[in-house]
N, C-alpha and C positions, 0 to 999 in steps of 0.2 A: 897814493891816490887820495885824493881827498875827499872827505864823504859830504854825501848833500845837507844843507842847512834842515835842520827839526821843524817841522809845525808847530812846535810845542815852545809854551813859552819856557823859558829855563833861568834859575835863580843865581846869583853870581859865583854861587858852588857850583853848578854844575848839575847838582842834586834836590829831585823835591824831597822834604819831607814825606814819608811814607810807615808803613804801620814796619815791624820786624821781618823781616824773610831772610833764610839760607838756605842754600841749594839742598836739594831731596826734601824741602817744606813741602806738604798738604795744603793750600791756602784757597776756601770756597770766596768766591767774588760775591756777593750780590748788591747789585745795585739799584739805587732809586732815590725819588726824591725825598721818600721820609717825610711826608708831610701830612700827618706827626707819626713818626715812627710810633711802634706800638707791640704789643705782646705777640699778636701774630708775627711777626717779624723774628721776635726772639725764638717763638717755636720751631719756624723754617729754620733758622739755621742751627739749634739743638738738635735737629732732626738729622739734619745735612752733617755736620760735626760727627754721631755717632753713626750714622748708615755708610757712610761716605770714606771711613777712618780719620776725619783732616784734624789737622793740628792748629788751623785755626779758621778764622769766618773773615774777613773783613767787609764792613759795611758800607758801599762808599756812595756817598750822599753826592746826589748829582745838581748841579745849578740851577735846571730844567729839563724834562723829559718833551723833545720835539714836537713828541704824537698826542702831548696832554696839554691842557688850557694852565697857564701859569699864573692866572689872576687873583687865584689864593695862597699862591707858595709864599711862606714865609721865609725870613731871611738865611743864608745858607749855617750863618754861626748860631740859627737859635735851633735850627734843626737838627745839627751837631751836638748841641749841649744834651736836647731832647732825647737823642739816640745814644747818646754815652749813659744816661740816666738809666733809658728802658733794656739796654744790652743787656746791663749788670752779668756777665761773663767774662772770668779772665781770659776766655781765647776768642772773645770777640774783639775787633779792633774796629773803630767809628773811624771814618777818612776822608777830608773834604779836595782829594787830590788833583781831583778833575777841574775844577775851577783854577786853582794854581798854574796847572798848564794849559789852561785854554780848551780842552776837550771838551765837545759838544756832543758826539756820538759813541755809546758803547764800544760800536769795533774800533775805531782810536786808541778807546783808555785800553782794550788788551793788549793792542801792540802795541802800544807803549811798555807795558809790565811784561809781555813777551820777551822786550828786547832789554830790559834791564833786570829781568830776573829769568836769563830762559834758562838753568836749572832749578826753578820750582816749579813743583806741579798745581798749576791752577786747575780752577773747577769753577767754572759759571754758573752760578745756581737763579734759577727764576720759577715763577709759580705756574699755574698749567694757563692761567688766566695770558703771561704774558706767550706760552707756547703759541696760544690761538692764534695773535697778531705777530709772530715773529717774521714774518714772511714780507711783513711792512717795515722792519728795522732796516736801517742805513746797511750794507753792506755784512744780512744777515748770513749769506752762506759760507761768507770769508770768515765770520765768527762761528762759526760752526767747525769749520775746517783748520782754525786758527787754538782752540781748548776745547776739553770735555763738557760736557753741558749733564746739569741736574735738574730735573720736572720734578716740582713739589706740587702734589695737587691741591686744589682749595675747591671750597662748594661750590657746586654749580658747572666747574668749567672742566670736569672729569673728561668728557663725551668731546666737548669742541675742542679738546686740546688733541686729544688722540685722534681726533680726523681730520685736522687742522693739514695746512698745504704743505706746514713745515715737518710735522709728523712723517707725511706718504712722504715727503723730497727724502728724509732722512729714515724710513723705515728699517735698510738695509744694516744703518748704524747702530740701533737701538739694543741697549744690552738687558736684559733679567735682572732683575730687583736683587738676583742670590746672587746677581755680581757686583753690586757695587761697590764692595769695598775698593775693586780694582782700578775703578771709574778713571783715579787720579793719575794713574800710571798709564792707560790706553792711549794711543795714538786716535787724535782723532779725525773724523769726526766719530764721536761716540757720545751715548744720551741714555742716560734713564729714568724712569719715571716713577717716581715714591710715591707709594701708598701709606698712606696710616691717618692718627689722630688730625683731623684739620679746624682751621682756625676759621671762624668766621666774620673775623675783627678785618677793617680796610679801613686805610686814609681819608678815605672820601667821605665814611660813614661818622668819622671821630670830626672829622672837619662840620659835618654838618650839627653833631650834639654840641660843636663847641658854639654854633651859632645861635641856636637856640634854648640854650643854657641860659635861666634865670641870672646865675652868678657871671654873667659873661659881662667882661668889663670894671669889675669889682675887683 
């Protein structure tokens, strides 16, 4: 029977490049556009790495996010340079994979690495910031039901994350902090929400000192 043509563009291997994976891998997803990656970033998934058990992080720099104004994004290969700089982790991996195939939305890029790595156990990692709005992602229940999902909380969105639409849709899922280790092996949909040290460092914030930065342009 022949299978249906991919959405996805594909390279004359057949294969995109991608960070390492093998089957029973740990591997946390988080994605974004990095722009400019930054130390908060590296906390989230320091954080995620050890609560989580994962074997590794990958980082994967998205081309643009739908739901955000794209008039200051920088180019996709400087963003990548940026975030291989600030990772500085050997079990982080920087990935601009999404662009190579054509993917525009989140649930996409999982099923795609679903179906090309469906023995490793992914793990979705996002901040509580983006929990609030998850309810406005493309095809966010199917990503729900699709990997385990991890809430890293950050200042301010403690409260709206936890009361958020996507929270109640998914309360029934929601596992104990004393369970995370397990997170990556759950069937899901399953979700937990980290507590600890937060970062109060944001893209938006570093985008705006780089603008007003005396040395800016120098």
């Amino acid at each position: 029977m022949k299978s249906s043509s991919s959405r996805f563009r594909i390279r004359p291997s057949g294969l995109t490049r991608l960070p390492r994976a093998a089957a029973g891998m740990r591997i946390g997803l988080y994605g974004g556009s990095f722009n400019p990656a930054h130390a908060g970033h590296r906390h989230v998934s320091l954080m995620a790495l050890k609560r989580l058990g994962l074997d590794r992080v990958w980082w994967i720099v998205t081309p643009g996010n739908p739901l955000k104004d794209t008039g200051e994004l920088a180019t996709t290969a400087m963003r990548v340079e940026e975030a291989k700089q600030v990772s500085d982790d050997p079990r982080i991996d920087v990935t601009a994979f999404e662009e190579e195939i054509g993917a525009r939305y989140t649930v996409d890029t999982l099923a795609y690495l679903k179906r090309r790595y469906p023995r490793v156990h992914f793990v979705w990692i996002m901040g509580a910031d983006n929990l609030a709005s998850f309810h406005r992602w493309r095809g966010w229940w199917r990503i729900a039901r699709m990997m385990p999902m991890a809430v890293i909380d950050r200042p301010g969105w403690t409260l709206k994350a936890v009361r958020s639409k996507t929270a109640a849709a998914l309360s029934a899922s929601r596992i104990g902090e004393n369970e995370a280790l397990a997170l990556p092996g759950r069937e899901p949909p399953a979700w937990v929400f980290l507590h600890g040290p937060r970062s109060h460092l944001s893209s938006t914030k570093l985008r705006q000192m780089r603008r007003t930065s005396p040395s800016r342009g120098r």
